[in-house]
VOBA-1610 file (N, C-alpha, C; in pm, whole numbers, padded with zeros to 5 digits, always signed):
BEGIN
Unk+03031+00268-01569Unk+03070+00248-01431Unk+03214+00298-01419Unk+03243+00379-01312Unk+03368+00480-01315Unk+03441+00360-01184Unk+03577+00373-01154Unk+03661+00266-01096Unk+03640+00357-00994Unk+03672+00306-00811Unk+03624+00384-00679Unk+03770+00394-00668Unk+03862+00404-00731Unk+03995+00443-00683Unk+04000+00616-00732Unk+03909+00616-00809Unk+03916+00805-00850Unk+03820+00875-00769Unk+03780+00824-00678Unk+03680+00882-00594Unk+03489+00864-00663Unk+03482+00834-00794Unk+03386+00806-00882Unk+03285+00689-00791Unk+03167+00665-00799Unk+03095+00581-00789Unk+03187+00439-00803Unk+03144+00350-00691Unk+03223+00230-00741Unk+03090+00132-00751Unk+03130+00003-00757Unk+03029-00121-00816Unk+02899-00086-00704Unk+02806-00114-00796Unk+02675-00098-00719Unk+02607+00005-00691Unk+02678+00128-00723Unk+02642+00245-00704Unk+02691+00303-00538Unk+02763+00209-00484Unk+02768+00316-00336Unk+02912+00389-00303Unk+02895+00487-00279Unk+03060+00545-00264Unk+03091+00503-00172Unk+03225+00536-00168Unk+03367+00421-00118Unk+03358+00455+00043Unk+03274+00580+00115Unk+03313+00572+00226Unk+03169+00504+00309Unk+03074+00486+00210Unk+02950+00433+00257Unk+02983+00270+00269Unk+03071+00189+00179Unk+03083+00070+00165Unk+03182+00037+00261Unk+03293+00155+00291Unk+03364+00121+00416Unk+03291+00102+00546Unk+03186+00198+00544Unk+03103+00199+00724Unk+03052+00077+00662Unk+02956+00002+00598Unk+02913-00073+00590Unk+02996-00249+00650Unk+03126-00241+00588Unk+03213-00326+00594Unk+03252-00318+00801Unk+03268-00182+00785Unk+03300-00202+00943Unk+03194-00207+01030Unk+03033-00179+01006Unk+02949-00213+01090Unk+02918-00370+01115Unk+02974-00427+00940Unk+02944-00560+00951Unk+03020-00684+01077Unk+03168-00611+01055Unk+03281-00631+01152Unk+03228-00632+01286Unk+03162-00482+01327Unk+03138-00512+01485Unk+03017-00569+01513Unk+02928-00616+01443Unk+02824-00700+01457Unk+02852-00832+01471Unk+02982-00911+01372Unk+03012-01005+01386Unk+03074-01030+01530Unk+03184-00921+01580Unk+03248-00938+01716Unk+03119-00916+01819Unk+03046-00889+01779Unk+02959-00864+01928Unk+02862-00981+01912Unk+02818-01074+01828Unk+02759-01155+01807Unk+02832-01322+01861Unk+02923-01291+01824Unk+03073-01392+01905Unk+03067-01399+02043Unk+03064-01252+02060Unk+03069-01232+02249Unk+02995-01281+02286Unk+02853-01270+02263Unk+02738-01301+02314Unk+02712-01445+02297Unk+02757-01533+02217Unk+02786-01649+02205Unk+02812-01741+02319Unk+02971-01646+02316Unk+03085-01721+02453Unk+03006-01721+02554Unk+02999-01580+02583Unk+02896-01556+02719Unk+02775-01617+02759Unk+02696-01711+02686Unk+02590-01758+02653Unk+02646-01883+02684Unk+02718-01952+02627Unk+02766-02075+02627Unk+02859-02098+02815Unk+02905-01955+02875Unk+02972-02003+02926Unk+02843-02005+03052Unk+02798-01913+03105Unk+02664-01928+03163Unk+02569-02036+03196Unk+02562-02079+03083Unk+02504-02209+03055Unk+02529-02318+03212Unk+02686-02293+03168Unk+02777-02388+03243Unk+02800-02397+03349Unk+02830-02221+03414Unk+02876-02200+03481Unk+02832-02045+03610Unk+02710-02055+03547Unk+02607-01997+03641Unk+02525-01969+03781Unk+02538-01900+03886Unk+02446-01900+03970Unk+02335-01794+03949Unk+02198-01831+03992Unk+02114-01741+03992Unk+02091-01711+04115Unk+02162-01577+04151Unk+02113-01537+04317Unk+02068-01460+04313Unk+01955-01408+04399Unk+01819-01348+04480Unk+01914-01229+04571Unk+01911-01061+04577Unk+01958-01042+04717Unk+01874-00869+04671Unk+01855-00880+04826Unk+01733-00737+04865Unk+01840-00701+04971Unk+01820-00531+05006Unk+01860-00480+05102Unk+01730-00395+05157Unk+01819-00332+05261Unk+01756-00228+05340Unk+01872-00135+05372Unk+01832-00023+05395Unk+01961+00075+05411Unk+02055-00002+05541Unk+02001-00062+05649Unk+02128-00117+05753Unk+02146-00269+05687Unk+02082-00376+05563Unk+02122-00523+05571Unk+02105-00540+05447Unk+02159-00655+05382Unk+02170-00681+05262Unk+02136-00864+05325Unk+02041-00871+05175Unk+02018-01023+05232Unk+02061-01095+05064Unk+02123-01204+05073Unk+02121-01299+04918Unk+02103-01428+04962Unk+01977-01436+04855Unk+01952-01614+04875Unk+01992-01722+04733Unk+02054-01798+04759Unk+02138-01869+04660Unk+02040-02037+04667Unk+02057-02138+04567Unk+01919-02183+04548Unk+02004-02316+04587Unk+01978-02403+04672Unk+02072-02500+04763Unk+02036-02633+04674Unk+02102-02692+04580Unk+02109-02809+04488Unk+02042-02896+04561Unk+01935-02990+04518Unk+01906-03124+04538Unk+02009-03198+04625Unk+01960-03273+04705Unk+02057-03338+04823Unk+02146-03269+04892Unk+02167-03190+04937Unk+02246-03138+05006Unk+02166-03044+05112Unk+02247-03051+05207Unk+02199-03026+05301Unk+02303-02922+05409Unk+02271-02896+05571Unk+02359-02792+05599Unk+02490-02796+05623Unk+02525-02953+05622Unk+02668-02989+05624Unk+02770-02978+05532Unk+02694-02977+05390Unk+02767-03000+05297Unk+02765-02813+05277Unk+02746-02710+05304Unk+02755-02567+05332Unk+02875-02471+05413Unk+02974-02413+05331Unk+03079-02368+05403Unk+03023-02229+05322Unk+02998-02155+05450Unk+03009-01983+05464Unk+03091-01912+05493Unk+03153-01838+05419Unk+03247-01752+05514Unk+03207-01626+05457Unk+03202-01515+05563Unk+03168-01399+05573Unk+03282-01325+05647Unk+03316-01237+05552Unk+03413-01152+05611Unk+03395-00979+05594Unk+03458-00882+05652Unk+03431-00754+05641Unk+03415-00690+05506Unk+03484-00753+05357Unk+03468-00699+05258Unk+03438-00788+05185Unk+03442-00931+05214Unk+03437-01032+05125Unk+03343-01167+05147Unk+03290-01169+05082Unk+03197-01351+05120Unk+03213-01435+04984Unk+03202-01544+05073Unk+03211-01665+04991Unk+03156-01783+05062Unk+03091-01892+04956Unk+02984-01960+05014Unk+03074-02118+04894Unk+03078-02233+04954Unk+03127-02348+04914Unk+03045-02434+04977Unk+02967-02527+04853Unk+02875-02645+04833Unk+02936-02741+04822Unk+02965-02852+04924Unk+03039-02951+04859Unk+02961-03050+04791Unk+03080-03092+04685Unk+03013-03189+04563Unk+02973-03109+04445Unk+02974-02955+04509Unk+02909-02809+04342Unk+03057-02763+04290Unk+03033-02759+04155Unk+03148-02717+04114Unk+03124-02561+04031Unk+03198-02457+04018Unk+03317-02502+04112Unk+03328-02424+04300Unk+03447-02495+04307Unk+03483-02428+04447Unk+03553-02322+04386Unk+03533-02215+04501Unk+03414-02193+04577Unk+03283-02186+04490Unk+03158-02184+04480Unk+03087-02221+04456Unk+03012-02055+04434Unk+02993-01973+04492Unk+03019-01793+04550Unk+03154-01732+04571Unk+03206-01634+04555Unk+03309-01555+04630Unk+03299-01468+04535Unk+03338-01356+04626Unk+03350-01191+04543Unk+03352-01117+04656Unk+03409-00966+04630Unk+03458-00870+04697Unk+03338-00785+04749Unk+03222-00760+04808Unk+03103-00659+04835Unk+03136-00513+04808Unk+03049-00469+04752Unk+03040-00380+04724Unk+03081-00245+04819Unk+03027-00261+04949Unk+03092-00218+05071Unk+03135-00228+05195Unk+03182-00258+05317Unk+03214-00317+05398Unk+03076-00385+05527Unk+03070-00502+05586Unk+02970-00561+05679Unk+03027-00543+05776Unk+02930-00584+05875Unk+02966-00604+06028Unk+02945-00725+06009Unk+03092-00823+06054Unk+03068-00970+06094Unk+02966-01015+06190Unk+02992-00967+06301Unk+02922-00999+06414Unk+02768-01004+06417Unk+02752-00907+06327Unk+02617-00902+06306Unk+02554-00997+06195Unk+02654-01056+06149Unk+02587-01134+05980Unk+02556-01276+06034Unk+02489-01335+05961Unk+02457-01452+05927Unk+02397-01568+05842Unk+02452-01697+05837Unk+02332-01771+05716Unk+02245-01882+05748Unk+02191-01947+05708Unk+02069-02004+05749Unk+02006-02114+05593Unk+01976-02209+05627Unk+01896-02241+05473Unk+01718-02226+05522Unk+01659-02164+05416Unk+01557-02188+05431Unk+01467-02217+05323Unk+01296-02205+05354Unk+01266-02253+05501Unk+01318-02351+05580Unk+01330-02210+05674Unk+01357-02353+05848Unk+01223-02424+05806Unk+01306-02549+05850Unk+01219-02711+05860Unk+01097-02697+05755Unk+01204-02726+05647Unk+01116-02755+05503Unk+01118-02901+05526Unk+01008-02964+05453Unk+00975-03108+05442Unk+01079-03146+05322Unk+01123-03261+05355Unk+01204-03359+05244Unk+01153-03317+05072Unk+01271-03310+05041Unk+01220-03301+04874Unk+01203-03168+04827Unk+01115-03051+04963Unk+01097-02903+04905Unk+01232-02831+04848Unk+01187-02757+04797Unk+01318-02652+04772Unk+01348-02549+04857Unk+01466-02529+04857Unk+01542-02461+04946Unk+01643-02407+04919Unk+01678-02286+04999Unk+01789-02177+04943Unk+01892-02133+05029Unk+01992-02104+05055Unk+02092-02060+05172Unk+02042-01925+05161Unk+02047-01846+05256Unk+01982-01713+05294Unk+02108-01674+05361Unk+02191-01584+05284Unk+02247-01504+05354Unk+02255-01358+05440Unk+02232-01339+05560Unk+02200-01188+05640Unk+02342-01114+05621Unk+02358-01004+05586Unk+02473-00910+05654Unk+02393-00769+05678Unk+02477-00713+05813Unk+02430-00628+05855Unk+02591-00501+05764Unk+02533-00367+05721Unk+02606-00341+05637Unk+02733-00285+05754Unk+02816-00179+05723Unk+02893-00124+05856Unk+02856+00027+05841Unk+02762+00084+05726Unk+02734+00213+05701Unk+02608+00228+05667Unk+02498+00231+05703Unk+02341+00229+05627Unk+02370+00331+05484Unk+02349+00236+05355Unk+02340+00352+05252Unk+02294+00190+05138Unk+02269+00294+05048Unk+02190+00190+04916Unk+02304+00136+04850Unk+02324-00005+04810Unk+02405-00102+04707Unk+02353-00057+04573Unk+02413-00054+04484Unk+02373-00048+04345Unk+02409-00207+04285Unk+02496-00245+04370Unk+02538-00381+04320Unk+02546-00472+04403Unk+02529-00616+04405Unk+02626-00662+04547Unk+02767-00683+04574Unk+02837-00745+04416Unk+02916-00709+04445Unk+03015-00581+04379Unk+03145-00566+04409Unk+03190-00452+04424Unk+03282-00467+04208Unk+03243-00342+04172Unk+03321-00318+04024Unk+03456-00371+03992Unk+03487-00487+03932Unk+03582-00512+03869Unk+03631-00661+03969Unk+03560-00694+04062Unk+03566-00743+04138Unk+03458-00883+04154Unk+03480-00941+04017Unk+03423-01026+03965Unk+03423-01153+04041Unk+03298-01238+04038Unk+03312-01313+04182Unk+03332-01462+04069Unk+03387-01533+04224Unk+03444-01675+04110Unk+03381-01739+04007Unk+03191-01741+04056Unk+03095-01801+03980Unk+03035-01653+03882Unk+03029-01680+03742Unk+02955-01582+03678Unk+02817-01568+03733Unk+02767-01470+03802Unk+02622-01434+03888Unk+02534-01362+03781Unk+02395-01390+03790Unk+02297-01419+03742Unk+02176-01326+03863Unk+02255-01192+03886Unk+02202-01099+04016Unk+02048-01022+03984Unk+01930-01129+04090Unk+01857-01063+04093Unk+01790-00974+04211Unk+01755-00775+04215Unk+01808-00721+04349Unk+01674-00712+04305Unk+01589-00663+04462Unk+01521-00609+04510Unk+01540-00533+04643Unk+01485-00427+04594Unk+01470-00336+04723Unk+01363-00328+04827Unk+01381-00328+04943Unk+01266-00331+05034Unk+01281-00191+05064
//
């Protein structure tokens, strides 16, 4: 067995630059295995799972309205680039917020829980309408880098 400081075969038979990739693939497996951890753990915690479909003029997201609560305990705000939705008693506040992907028409937006006049006990979701200010396709809802308060859990459909 020749020493891997002369360039020779080192222990085990593998040369020195095969045992280096090895060492550093092991490295980024460990860091990406970590990540996925955190991210896993933080989700857990701190998750919404929202629903949102468009159409080239509207974008709709339905968010899943917690046990007991009802339309009072619901603060919407819809603005030209930005929405945000606060559950009181859900943590955290805001409960939604993030930057859209592209600009709405206020006037035209709106929210709603539905179903209108669900029976006691059913489940129910806040339904948010925006009408867009440009008919064209979202790839996202919300906008890159522009991470919304609650880690989102975005599921799109297209009509």
């Amino acid at each position: 067995r020749m020493s891997a400081l002369d360039g020779s075969p080192a222990a085990g038979g593998l040369e020195p630059h095969i045992l280096f990739g090895l060492c550093g693939l092991s490295l980024a497996l460990l860091v990406l295995n970590v990540f996925l951890v955190t991210r896993l753990c933080r989700r857990g915690s701190s998750s919404v799972d929202i629903d949102w479909c468009q159409s080239l003029e509207a974008v709709e997201v339905s968010v899943p309205l917690p046990k007991g609560r009802v339309s009072h305990d619901v603060k919407c705000e819809i603005m030209p680039t930005r929405f945000s939705l606060t559950i009181r008693g859900e943590k955290p506040e805001p409960y939604l917020s993030g930057t859209l992907f592209r600009p709405i028409n206020v006037d035209e937006s709106h929210w709603q829980l539905w179903p209108v006049g669900a029976a006691e006990g059913e489940p129910r979701s806040i339904k948010v309408s925006m009408a867009k200010a440009k008919p064209s396709r979202w790839p996202t809802l919300f906008a890159a880098g522009a991470a919304s308060v609650v880690e989102t859990q975005e599921k799109k459909k297209d009509r």
